[in-house]
C-alpha positions in Angstrom: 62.0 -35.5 32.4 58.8 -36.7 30.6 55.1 -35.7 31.6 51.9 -37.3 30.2 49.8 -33.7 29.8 49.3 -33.2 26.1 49.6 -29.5 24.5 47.1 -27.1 24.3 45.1 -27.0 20.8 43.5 -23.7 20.3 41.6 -22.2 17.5 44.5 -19.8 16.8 46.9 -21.5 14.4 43.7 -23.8 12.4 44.9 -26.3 10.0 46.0 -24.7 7.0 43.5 -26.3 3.9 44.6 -26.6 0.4 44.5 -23.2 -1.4 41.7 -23.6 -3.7 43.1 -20.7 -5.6 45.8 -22.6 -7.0 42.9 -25.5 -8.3 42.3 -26.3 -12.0 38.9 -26.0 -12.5 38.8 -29.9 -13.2 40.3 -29.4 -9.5 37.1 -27.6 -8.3 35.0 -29.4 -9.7 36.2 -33.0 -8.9 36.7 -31.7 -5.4 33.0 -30.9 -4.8 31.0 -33.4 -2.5 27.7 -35.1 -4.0 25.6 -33.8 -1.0 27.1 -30.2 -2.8 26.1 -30.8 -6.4 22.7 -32.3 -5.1 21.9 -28.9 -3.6 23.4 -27.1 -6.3 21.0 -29.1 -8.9 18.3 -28.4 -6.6 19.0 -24.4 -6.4 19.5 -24.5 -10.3 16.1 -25.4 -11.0 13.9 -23.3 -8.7 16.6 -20.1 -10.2 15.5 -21.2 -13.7 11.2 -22.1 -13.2 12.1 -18.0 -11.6 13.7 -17.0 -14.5 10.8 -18.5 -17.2 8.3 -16.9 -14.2 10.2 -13.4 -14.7 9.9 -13.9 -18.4 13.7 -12.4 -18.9 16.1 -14.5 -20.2 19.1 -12.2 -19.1 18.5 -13.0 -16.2 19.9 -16.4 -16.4 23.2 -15.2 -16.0 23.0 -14.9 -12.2 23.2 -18.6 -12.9 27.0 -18.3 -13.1 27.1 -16.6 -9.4 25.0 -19.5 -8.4 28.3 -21.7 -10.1 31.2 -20.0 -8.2 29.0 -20.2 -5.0 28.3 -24.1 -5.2 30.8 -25.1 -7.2 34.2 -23.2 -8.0 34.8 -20.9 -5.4 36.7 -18.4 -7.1 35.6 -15.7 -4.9 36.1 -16.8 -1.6 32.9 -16.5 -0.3 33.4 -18.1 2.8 37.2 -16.2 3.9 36.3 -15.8 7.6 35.6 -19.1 8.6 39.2 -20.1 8.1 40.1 -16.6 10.2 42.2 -17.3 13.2 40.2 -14.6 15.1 37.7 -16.3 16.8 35.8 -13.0 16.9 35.7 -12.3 13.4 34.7 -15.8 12.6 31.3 -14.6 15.3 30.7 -11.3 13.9 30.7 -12.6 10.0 28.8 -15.6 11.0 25.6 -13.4 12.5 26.2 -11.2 9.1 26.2 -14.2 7.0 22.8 -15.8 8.5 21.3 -11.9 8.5 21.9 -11.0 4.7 20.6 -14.7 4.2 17.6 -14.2 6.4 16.8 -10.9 5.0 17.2 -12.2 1.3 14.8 -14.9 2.0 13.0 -12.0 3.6 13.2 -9.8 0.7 11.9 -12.5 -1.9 8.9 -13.4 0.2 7.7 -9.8 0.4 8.5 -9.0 -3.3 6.7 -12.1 -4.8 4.6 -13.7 -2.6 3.0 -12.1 0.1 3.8 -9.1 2.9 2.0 -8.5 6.3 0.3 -5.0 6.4 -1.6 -3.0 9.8 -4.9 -1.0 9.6 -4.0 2.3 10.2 -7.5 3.7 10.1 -11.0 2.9 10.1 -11.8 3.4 6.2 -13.2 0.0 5.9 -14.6 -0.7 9.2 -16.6 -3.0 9.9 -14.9 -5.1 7.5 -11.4 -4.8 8.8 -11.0 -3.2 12.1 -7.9 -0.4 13.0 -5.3 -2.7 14.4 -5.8 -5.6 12.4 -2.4 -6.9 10.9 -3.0 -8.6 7.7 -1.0 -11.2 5.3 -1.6 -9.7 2.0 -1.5 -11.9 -1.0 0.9 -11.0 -3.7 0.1 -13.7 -6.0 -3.4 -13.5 -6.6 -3.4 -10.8 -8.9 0.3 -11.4 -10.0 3.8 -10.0 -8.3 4.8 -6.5 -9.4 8.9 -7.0 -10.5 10.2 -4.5 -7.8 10.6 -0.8 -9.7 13.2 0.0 -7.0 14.9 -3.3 -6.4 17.8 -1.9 -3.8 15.3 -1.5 -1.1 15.3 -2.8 2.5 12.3 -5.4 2.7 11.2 -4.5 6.3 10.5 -1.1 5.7 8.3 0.7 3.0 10.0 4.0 2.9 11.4 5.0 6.1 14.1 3.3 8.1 13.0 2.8 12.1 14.8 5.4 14.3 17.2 6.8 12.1 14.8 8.2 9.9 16.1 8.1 6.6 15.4 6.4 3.5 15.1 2.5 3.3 15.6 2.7 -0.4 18.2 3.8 -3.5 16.4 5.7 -6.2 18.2 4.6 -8.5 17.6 1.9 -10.7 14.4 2.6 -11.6 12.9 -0.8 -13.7 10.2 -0.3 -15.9 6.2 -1.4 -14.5 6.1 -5.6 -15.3 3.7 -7.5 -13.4 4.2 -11.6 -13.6 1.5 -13.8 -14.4 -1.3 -13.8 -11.4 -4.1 -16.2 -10.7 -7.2 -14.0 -11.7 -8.0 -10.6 -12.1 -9.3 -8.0 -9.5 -13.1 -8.0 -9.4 -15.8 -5.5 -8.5 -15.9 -6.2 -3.8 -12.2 -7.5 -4.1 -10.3 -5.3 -1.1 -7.3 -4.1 -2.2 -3.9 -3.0 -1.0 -2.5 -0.6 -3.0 0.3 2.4 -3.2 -1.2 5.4 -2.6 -1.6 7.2 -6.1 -0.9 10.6 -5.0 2.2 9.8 -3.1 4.5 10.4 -5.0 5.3 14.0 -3.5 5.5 14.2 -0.2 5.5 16.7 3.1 7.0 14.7 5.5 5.4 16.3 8.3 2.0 16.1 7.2 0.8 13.1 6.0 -3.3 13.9 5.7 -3.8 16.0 3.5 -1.4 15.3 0.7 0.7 17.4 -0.7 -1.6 18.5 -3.3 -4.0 19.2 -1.8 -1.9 21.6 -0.1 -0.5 22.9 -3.1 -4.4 23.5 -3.8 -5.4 25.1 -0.4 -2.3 27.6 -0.6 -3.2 29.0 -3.8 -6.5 29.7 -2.7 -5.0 31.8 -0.5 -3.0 33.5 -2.3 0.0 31.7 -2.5 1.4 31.3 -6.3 4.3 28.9 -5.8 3.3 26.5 -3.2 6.1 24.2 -3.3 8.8 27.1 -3.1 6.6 28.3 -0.1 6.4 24.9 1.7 10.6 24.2 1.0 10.7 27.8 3.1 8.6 26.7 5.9 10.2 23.3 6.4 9.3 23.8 10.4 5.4 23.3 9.1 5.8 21.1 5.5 9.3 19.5 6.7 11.3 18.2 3.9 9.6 17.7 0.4 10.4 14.3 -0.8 9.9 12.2 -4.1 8.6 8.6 -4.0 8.8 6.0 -6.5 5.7 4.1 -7.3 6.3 0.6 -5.4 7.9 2.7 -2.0 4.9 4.9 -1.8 2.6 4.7 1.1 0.2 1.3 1.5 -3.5 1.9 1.4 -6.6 -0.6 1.5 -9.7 0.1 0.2 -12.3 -1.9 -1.8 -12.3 -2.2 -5.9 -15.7 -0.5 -7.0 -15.4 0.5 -10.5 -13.1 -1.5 -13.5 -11.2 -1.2 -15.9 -13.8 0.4 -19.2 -16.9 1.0 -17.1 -18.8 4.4 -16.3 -19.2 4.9 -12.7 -21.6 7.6 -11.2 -22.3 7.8 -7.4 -25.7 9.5 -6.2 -27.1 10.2 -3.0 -24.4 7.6 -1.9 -25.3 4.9 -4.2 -23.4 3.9 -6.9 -24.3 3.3 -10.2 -21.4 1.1 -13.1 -23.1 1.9 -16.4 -26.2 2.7 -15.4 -27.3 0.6 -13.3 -26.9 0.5 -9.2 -24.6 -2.0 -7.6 -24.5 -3.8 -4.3 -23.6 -2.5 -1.2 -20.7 -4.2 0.7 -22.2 -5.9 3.6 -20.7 -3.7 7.0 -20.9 -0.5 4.4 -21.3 2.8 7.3 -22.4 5.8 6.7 -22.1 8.8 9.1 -25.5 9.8 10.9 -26.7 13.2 13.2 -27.7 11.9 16.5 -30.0 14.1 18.2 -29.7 13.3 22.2 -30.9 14.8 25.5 -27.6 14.2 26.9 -24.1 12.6 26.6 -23.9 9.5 25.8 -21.6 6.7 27.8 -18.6 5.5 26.2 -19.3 1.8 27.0 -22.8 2.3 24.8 -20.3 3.1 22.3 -18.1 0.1 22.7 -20.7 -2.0 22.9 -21.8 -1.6 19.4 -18.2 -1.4 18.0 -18.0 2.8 17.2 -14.3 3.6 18.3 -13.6 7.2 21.0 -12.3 8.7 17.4 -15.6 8.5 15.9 -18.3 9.2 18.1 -16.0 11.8 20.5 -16.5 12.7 24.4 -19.9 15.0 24.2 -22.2 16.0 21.3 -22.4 19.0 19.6 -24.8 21.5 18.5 -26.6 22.8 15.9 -25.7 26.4 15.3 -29.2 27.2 13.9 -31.1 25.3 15.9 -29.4 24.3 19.0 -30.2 20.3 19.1 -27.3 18.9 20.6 -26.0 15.8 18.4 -23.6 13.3 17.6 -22.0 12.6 14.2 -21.3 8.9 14.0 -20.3 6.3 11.5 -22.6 3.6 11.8 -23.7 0.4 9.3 -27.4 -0.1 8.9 -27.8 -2.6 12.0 -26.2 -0.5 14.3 -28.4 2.5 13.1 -31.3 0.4 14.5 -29.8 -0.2 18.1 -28.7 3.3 18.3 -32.8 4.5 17.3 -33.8 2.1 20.2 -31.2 4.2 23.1 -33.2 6.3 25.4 -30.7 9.3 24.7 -32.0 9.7 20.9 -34.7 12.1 21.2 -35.3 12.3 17.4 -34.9 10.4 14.0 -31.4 10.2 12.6 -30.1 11.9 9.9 -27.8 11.1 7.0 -24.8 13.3 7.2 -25.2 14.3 3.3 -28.5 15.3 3.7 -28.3 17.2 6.6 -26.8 20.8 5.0 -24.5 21.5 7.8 -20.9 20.0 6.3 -18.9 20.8 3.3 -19.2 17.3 1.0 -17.3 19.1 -2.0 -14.2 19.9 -0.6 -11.0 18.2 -1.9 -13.3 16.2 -4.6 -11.9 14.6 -7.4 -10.7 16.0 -9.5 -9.3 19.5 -7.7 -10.2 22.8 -8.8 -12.8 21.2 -11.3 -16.3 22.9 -11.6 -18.2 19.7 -12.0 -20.7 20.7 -9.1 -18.9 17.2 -7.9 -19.3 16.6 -3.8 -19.0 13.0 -1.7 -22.4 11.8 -2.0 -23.2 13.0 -5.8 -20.3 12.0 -8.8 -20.1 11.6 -12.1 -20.4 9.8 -14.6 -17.4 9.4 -16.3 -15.4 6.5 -17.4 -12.7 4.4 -16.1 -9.7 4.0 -18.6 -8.9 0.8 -19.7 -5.3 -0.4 -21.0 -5.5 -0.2 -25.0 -8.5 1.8 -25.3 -9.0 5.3 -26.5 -10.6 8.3 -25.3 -11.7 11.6 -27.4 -10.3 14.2 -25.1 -12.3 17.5 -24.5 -11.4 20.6 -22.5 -14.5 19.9 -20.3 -13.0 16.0 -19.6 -9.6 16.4 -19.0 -9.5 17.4 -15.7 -10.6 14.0 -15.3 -7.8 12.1 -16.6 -5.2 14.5 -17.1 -3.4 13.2 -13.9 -3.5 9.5 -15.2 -2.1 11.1 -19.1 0.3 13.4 -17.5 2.1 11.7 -14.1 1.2 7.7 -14.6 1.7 7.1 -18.2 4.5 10.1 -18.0 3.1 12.2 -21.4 3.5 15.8 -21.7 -0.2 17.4 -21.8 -0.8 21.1 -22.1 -3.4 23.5 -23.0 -2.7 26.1 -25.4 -5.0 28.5 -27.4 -8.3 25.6 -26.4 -6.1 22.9 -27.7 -5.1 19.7 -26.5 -1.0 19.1 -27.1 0.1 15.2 -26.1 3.7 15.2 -26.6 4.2 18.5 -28.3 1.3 17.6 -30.8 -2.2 18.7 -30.6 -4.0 16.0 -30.2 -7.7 14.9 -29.4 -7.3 11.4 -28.4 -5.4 9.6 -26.1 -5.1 5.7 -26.0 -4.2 4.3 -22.2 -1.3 2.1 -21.5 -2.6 1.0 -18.4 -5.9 -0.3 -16.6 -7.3 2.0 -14.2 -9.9 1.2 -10.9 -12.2 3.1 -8.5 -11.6 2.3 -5.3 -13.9 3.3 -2.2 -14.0 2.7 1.8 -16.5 1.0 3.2 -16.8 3.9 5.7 -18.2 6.3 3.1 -18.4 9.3 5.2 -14.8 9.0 6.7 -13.0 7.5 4.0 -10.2 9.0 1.7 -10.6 7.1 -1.7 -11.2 7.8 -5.4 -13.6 10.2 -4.5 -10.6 12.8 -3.6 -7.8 11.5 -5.5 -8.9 9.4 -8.5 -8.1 6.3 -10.7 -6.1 3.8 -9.0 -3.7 2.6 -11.8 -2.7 -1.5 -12.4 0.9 -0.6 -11.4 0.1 0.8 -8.1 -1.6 -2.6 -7.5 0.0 -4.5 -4.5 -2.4 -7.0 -4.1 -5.3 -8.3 -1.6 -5.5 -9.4 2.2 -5.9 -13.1 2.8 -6.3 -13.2 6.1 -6.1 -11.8 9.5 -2.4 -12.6 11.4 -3.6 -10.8 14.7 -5.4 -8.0 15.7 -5.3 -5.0 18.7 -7.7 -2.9 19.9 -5.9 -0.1 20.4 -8.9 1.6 22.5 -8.9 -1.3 25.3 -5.8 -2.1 28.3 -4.2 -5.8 27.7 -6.7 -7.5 30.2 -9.5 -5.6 28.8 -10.4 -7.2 25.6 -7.4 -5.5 23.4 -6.5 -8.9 22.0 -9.1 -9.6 19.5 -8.9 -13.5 19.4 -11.8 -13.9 17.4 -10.1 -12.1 14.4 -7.4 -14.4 14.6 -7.1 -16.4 10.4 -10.3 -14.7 9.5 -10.7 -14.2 6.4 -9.9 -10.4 5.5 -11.6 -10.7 2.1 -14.9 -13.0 2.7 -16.7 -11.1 0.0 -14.6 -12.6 -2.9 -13.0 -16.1 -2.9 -10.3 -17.1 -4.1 
């Protein structure tokens, strides 16, 4: 008996394909399509215009991985797409397209550009909290990633589990690749935050020195022993390489070789008094008869953070007052509300708050506070200094932790490296950099020189941005922030 219904094909017997493993290599090679080779050319020359960019010629021996990929299959890259199991030939095919997607992803971030969220209102009203920028990695040059096993979609922390998203280990010496122009005096920049490099996990703000700091003020003499015993307050204390270090924004004010001095708020590069940025804010007493409505506030753009629910008062002289970050325009609407009963008051002038507290650099006796610094000057790569026991609070940081020299004081005498020494030529350019929120900004005024390998590089423009303060149908979309330009004071 005959029948006409064919058999069955099913994926789990696949046509068996030559074994390539028995090939020649004239084999391989004459068994590789022209679409292949034409793709493998293609690859071959971006890999090497990367390699001359990268300025390392040992690196062109990836090049021979790149070979076996395109051309000779040795290792066989591709084993579960002749798998019988339809499953595994699934699973390996959503791995495949990830680790391709997060390559891609990876190389993006490391050498061209990386999106980044305000987190706080530092440089308001120049970026707002909430905007999401694309910052350019180009402009002042790619860093070469110092800790190159890392997972590109996280800066230090993996989402939800909590743990590390890098390996510590390589560590690759600083090399930054060939950029379009260098940082300029207004640029803002996006940085890694200098002093991050030891870390309380559970408190972000303040750092971890200046916790160190506080705790032997009060007695404490081994602050870190004391904090790794009181892991319910500190939680764990954490190293950070350079490049995983937390992002930060802020505005370049002072360069490489000048002298920087900052008086009643102003500041001064060699002698002389520079611009202010444009939305620049200081923080200004209020005094009012009575509370003032919240959507007074949002009208002129002062978040619930900054200007709080009800004013406070004067101890001494019981005027009630708010304490508000405001830029010179909004300080004339706010003079005009029916509230003020008085004129307003700059917050460094008005005696009531600390200014000095936490200045740069810690424990110095400079007389130092917010408003009133300096001068001193910025270190510049190749130039030298003549240290002096009354200067090297200054830069004993940048000597000691970001060149990575051994500087001690013994008997009033300098020792660099185990020889007494009383000058000290930098290795790396250094920068200032300032909020444009001057009263409620954490900058160079409390933690120094920003040095040239912390340097990520500078916003381009806005992706998108959320009011955090307002409800979805209530104006939290900001569309009109949508492409601007996050850096209008400095083109391109």
């Amino acid at each position: 008996m005959t029948t006409d219904k064919q058999p069955e094909i099913t994926d789990k017997n696949p046509p068996k394909e030559e074994n390539r493993g028995s090939k020649t290599f004239k084999e391989r090679i004459r068994g590789v399509k022209t679409t292949r080779w034409i793709r493998f050319g293609i690859v071959s020359l971006l890999f090497f215009l990367w390699v001359i960019w990268m300025g390392n010629p040992w690196l062109a021996l990836i090049w021979l991985l790149l070979v076996d990929i395109y051309i000779t299959s040795y290792i066989p890259w591709n084993w579960w797409k002749k798998s019988p199991n339809q499953t595994t030939r699934t699973v390996m095919g959503w791995v495949d397209a990830i680790v391709y997607a997060l390559i891609l992803v990876y190389i993006i971030f490391a050498f061209i550009g990386q999106n980044y969220k305000i987190p706080s209102s530092s440089l308001e009203k120049s970026l707002l909290v909430g905007d999401y920028l694309w910052v350019n990695k180009y402009l002042y040059g790619p860093r070469v990633p110092q800790t190159p096993l890392h997972f590109p979609l996280a800066q230090h922390t993996m989402p939800i589990i909590e743990t590390k998203s890098y390996i510590e280990y390589p560590q690759l010496d600083y090399h930054r690749l060939p950029g379009l122009r260098d940082i300029k005096r207004g640029d803002i920049v996006v940085f890694n935050y200098p002093q991050g490099d030891t870390v309380a996990l559970k408190i972000q703000n303040p750092d971890y020195y200046q916790i160190s700091y506080d705790l032997k003020k009060n007695g404490i003499a081994n602050p870190r022993a004391y904090m790794e015993a009181h892991p319910e307050l500190f939680g764990e204390i954490v190293w950070r390489p350079v490049d995983r270090r937390e992002n930060y924004v802020k505005r370049a004010i002072g360069l490489p070789g000048e002298r920087l001095m900052i008086r009643n708020d102003s500041v001064f590069i060699n002698g002389k008094p520079i611009a202010e940025p444009d939305h620049i804010q200081f923080n200004y007493l209020i005094p009012v008869s009575g509370r003032i409505s919240l959507e007074k506030w949002q009208e002129i753009g002062v978040r619930a953070e900054d200007h709080g629910i009800e004013p406070f008062e004067d101890p001494t002289t019981g005027v009630a007052f708010y304490n508000v970050p405001l830029t010179y325009e909004m300080k004339k609407t706010v003079e005009g509300w029916k509230e003020v009963n008085g004129p307003l008051i700059r917050e460094g002038e008005s005696g009531l708050f600390d200014t000095s507290s936490g200045i740069f650099p810690l424990g110095n006796d400079y007389g130092w506070s917010r408003p009133d610094m300096g001068e001193f000057w910025i270190p510049q790569r190749g130039k030298t200094l003549h240290l002096t026991l009354d200067n090297l609070p200054v830069y004993e940081r940048a000597i000691k932790v970001y060149e990575g020299n051994d500087l001690e004081v013994k008997d009033d005498k300098i020792y660099i490296n185990g020889e007494p020494n009383e000058y000290y030529t930098f290795k790396l350019d250094y920068y200032w950099m300032m909020g444009d929120n001057r009263d409620r900004s954490a900058d160079s005024r409390y933690w120094g020189f920003v040095p040239e390998d912390h340097i990520v590089g500078s916003p381009m423009f806005v992706i998108a941005s959320f009011d955090e303060e307002r409800g979805l149908f209530d104006g939290k979309i900001r569309w009109n922030r949508i492409l601007k330009d996050a850096n209008p004071d400095n083109k391109w």
